[in-house]
C-alpha positions as CSV (number, residue, x, y, z in Angstrom):
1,X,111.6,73.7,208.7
2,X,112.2,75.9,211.6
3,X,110.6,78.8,209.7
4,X,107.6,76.9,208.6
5,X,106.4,76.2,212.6
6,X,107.2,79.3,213.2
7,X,104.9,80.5,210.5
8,X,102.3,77.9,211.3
9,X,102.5,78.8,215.0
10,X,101.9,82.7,213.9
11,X,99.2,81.4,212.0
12,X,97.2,79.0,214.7
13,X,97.9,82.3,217.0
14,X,96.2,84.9,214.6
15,X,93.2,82.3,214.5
16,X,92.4,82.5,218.0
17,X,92.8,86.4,218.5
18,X,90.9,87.2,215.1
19,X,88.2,85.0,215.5
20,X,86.2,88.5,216.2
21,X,83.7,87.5,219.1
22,X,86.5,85.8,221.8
23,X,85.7,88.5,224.0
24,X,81.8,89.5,223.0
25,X,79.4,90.4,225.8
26,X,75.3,89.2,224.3
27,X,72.8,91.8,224.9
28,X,71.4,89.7,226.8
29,X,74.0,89.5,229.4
30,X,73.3,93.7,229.9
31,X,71.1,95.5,232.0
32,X,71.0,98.6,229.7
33,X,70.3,101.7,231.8
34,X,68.0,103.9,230.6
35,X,67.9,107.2,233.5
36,X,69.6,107.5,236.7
37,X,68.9,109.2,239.5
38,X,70.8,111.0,242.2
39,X,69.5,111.9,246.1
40,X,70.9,112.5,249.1
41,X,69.8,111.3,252.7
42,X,69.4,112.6,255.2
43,X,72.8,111.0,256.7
44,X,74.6,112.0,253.6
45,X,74.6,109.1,251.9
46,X,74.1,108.8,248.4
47,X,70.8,107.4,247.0
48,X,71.4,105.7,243.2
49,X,68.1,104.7,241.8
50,X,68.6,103.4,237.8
51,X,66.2,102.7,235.3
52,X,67.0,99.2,233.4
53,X,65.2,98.6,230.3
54,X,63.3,95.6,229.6
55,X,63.3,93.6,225.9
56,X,59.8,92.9,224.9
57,X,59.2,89.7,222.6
58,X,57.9,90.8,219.2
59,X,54.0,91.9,219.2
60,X,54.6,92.6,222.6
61,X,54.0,89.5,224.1
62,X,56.3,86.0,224.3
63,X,59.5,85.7,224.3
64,X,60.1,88.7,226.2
65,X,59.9,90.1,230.1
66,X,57.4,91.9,230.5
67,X,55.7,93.7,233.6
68,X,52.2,95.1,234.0
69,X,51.7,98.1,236.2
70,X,48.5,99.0,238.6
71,X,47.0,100.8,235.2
72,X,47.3,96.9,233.5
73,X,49.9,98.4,231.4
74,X,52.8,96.9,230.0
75,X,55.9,98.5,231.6
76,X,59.0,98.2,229.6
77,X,61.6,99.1,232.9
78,X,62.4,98.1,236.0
79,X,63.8,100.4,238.7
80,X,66.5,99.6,241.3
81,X,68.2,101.7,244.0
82,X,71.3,101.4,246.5
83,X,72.6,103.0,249.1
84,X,75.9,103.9,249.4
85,X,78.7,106.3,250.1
86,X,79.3,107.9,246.9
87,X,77.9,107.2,243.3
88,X,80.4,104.2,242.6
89,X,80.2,103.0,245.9
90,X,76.1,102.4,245.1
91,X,76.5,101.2,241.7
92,X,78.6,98.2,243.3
93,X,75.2,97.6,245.3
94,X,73.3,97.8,242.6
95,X,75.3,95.4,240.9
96,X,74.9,92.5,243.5
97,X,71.4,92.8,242.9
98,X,71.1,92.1,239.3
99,X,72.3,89.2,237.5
100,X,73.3,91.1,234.5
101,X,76.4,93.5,234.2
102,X,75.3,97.1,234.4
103,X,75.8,99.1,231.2
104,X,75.9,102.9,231.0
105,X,75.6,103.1,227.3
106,X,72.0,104.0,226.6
107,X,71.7,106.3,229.3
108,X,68.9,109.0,228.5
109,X,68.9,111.4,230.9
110,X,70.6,112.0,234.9
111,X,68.5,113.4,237.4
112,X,69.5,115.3,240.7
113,X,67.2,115.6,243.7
114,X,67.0,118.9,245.2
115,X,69.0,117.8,248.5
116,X,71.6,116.5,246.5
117,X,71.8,119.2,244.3
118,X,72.0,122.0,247.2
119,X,74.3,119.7,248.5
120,X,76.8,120.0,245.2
121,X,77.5,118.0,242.6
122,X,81.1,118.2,241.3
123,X,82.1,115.2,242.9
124,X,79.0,113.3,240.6
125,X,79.4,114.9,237.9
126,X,83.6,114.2,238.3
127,X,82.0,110.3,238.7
128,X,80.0,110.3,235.4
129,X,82.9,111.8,233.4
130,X,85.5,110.1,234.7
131,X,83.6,106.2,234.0
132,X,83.9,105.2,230.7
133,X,80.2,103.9,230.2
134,X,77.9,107.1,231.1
135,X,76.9,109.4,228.0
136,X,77.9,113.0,227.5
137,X,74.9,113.2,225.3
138,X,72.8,112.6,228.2
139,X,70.3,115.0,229.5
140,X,70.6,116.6,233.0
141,X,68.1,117.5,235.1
142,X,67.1,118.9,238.6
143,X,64.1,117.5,240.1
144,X,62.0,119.3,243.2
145,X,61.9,116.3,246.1
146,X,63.2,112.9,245.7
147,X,64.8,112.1,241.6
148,X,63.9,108.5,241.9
149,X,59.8,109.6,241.4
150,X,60.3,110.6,237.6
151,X,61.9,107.1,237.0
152,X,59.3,105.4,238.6
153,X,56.6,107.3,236.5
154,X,54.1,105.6,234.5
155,X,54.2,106.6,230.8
156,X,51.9,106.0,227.8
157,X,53.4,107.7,224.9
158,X,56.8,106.5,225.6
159,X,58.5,103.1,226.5
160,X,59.9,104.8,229.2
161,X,59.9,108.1,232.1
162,X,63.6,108.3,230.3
163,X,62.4,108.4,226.9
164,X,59.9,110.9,227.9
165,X,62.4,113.0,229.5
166,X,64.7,112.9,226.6
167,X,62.3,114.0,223.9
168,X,61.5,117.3,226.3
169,X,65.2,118.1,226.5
170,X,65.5,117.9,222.3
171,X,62.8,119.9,222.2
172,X,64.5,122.9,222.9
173,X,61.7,124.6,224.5
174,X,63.2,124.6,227.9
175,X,67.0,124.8,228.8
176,X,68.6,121.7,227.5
177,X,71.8,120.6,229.0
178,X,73.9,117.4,228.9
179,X,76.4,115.7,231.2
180,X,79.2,117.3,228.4
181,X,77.4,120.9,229.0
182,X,77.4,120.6,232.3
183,X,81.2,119.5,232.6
184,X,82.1,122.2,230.8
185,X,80.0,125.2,232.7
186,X,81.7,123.5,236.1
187,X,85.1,124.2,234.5
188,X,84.5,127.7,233.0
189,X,85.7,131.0,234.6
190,X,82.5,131.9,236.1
191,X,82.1,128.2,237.8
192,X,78.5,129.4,237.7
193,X,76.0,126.6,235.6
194,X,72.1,125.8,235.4
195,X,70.1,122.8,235.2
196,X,66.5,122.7,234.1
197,X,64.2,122.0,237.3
198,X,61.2,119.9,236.9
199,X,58.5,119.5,239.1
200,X,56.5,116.7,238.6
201,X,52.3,117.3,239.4
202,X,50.1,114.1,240.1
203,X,47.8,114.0,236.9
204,X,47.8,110.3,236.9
205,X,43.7,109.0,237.4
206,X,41.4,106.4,236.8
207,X,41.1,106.8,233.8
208,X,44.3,108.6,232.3
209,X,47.4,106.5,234.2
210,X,50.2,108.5,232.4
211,X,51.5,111.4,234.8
212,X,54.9,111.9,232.7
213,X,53.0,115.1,231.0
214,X,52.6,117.4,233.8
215,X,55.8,119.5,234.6
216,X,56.1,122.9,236.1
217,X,59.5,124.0,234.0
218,X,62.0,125.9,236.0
219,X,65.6,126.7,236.0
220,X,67.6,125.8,238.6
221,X,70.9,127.4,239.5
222,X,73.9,126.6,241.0
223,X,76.8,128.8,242.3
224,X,80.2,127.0,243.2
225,X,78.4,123.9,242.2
226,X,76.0,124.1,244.2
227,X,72.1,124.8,243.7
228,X,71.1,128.6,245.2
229,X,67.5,128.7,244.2
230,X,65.4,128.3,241.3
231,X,64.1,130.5,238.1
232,X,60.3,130.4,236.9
233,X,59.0,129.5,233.5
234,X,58.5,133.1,232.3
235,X,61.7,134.2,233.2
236,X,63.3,130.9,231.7
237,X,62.5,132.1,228.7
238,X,64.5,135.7,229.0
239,X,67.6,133.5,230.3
240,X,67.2,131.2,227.0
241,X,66.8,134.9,224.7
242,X,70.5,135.9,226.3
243,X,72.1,132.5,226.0
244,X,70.9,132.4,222.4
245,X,69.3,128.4,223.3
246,X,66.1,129.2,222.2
247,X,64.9,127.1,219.0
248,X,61.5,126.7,219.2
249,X,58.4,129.2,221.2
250,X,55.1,131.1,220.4
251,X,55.3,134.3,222.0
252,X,51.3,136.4,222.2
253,X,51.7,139.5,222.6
254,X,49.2,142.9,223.1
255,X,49.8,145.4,220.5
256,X,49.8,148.4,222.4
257,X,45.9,150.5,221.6
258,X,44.6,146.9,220.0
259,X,42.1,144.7,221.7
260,X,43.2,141.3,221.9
261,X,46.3,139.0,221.3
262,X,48.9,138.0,218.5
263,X,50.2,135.1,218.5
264,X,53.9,134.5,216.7
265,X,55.8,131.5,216.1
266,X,59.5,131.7,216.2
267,X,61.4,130.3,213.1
268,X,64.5,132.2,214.0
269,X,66.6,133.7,216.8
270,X,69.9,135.0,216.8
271,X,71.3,136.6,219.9
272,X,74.8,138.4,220.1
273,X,76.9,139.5,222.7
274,X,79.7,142.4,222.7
275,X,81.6,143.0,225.8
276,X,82.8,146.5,226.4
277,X,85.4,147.8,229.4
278,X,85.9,151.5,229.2
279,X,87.1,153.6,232.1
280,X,86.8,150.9,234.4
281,X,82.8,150.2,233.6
282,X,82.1,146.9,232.3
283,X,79.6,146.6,229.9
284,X,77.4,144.2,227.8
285,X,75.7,145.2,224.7
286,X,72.9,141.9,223.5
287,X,71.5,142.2,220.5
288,X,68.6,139.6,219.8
289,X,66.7,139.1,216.2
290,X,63.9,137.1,216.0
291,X,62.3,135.5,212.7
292,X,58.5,135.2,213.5
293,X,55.5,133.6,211.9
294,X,51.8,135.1,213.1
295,X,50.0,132.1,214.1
296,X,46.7,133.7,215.5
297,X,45.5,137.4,215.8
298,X,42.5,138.1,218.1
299,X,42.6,141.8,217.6
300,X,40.9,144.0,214.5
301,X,44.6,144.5,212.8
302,X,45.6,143.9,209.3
303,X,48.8,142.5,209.6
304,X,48.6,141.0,205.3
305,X,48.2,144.9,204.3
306,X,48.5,147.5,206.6
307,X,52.3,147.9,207.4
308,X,51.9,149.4,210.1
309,X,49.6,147.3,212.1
310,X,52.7,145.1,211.6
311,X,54.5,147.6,212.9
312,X,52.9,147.6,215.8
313,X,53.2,143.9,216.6
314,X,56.7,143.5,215.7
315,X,57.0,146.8,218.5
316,X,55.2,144.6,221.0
317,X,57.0,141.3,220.5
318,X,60.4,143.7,221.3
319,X,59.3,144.4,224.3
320,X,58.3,141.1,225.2
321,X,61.3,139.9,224.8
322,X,63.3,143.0,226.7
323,X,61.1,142.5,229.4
324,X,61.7,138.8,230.2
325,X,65.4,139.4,229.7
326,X,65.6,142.1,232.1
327,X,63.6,140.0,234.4
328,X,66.3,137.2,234.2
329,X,69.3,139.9,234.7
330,X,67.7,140.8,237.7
331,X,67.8,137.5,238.6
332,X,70.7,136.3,238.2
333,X,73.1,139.3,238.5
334,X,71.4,140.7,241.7
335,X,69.7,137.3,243.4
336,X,72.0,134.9,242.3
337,X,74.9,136.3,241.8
338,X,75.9,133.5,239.1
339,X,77.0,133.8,236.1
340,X,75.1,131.6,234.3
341,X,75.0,134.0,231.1
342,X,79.1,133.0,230.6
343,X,79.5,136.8,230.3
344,X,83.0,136.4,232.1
345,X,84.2,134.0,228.6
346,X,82.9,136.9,226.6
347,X,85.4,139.3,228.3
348,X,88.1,136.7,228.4
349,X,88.3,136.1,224.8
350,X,87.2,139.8,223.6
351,X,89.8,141.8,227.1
352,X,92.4,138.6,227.9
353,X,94.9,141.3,229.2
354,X,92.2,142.7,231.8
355,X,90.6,139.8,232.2
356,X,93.7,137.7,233.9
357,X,94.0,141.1,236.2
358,X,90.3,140.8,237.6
359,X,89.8,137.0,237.1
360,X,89.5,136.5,241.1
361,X,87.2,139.6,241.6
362,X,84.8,138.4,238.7
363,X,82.2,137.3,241.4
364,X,82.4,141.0,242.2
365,X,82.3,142.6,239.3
366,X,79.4,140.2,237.3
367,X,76.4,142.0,239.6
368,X,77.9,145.2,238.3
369,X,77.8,144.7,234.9
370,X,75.8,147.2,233.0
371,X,73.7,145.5,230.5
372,X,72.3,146.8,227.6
373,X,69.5,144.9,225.6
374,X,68.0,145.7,221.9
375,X,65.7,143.5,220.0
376,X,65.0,143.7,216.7
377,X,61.7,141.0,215.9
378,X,60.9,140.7,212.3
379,X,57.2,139.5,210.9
380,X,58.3,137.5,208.0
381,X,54.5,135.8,207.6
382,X,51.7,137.5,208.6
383,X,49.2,135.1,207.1
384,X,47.1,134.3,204.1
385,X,43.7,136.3,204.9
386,X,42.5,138.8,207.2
387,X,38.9,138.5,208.9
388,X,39.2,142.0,210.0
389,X,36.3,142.7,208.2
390,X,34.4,140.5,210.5
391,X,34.8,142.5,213.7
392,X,32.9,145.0,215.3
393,X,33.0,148.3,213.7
394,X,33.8,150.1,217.1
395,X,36.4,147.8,217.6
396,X,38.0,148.6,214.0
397,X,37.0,152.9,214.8
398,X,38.7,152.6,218.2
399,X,42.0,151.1,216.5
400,X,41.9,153.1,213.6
401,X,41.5,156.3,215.5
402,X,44.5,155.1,217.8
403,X,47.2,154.7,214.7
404,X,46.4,158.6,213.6
């Protein structure tokens, strides 16, 4: 008898812990988070501004909340900001605000103002980590003046400023780092990391009221943490060529003696990085192959049967490419200083012995580091037709007479 209430009080206990939704939270107890930003005031305090999404009904209309913007738009966010201390410290804030419990989970993308970003950001980033809600897989970014502006952006072909965000960091065209990257380039031996820096340009009119599509694309870069200054567009692209991130570009190019441009699509890019310490001198050899479709040519050259009007192109496209890398070794070796490159984990892993004996003078030795670049770009598809024939004929004599 004992054994059966003892069974049947197992039983009535399983009951209540497996019903499977004691302890559920509805969606629509959440304020799902979207995009945060990050600024700093002017009395050091810490400026949190979130994105929250809104649900719409179905059709976009009942059932829902919904807000119109200036435009008559329907807005599918709303934006809130605190004051406070430190990160957690303003979340609390934001908190009182909202009748729905703050969740992290669908967070897009984190944005730093500049301020706050000069000012240093291990402490936030040691925040976002440390919570259990924020995403790794969210995209980081560095905005020029106050972060809280690309949140409140209006957007067309996105629900949201976040969503808009998020697709350009996919994209691979610009440097694309998340809160895990960004973790991990705090941590590494260099303590050097980079953020992409957005500045966003008032295109929003009359008529057209999105202004998420107009973005001057920079790099930023930080030393120690903290941001030191800021890379331009064209030399972004040399820094993506050494840190082998670049997935998707059309490169045009001159052919040197042609008139007018080539224009190549890249399907492939490999780049490679071989540390050498010899008599003291350290050294970097890069190698970088490109895989490259011609999408335009402008200029009188046969690329589908003259091999070496290919030639030619392929030559220019290597210099291209050696010329905006140099331009971002100048940059961040002799500017910077910050290793941004993660050329000290290539001498750690390939020297461990030396490296442990000059870890503490690396901030030294990374301006030093002689850096030799080759590219090798390969014309896999240089189209269907030609209209060469259709140019001028001293055009095609001037060309022709160059290639003898």
């Amino acid at each position: 008898m004992k054994a059966m209430l003892n069974l049947v009080l197992t039983a009535s206990l399983f009951t209540v812990l497996l019903t499977g939704c004691w302890d559920r939270t509805e969606v629509n107890d959440l304020a799902l988070v979207t995009g945060a930003a990050i600024d700093q005031n002017d009395d050091n305090s810490i400026e949190l501004t979130v994105q929250i999404f809104i649900p719409r009904g179905p059709g976009g209309g009942g059932g829902g909340l919904e807000s119109s913007n200036k435009g008559g738009s329907i807005q599918n966010s709303l934006v809130k900001s605190a004051v406070g201390v430190d990160i957690a410290d303003a979340v609390s804030k934001i908190q009182e605000k909202l009748p729905r419990k703050i969740f992290w989970g669908h967070t897009e993308i984190i944005i730093f103002g500049e301020s706050a970003a000069r000012r240093g950001v291990r402490d936030d980033v040691d925040y976002l980590m440390r919570a259990p809600q924020p995403r790794e897989r969210a995209f980081m970014y560095v905005c020029k003046g106050k972060a809280r502006q690309i949140l409140e952006m209006n957007t067309r072909l996105e629900r949201n400023s976040s969503e808009i965000m998020r697709e350009i960091g996919k994209s691979r065209i610009i440097l694309s780092v998340t809160l895990a990257d960004l973790a991990q380039m705090l941590a590494n031996q260099s303590g050097a990391a980079a953020l992409p820096f957005i500045e966003p340009l008032d295109a929003n009119t009359s008529r057209n009221h999105d202004n998420t599509g107009s973005f001057t694309n920079y790099t930023a870069v930080f030393r120690d943490d903290k941001m030191v200054g800021t890379i331009d567009d064209p030399t972004t692209r040399g820094l993506l060529w050494l840190r082998d991130e670049i997935k998707a570009a059309v490169v045009t190019v001159t052919p040197e003696g042609a008139t007018g441009h080539v224009s190549l699509r890249l399907l492939k890019s490999e780049t490679k990085l071989q540390p050498i310490i010899e008599n003291g001198k350290w050294r970097m050899n890069v190698w970088i192959h490109t895989e490259d479709d011609a999408l335009q040519n402008t200029t009188s050259l046969d690329l589908t049967s003259d091999h070496q009007a290919v030639k030619r192109v392929e030559a220019a496209m290597n210099d291209d490419i050696e010329e905006r890398v140099a331009l971002a070794l100048r940059k961040v070796q002799h500017d910077f200083k910050a290793d941004i490159l993660d050329f000290a984990g290539e001498f750690h892993r390939a020297y461990p012995k030396q490296w442990r004996q000059n870890q503490k003078r690396w901030n030294e030795i990374f301006p030093d580091v002689e850096v030799t670049v080759q590219s090798d770009a390969r014309m896999l598809r240089p189209g269907l037709s030609s209209i060469k024939s259709s140019r001028p004929e001293e055009e095609k004599e001037k060309e022709e007479e160059y290639t003898k």
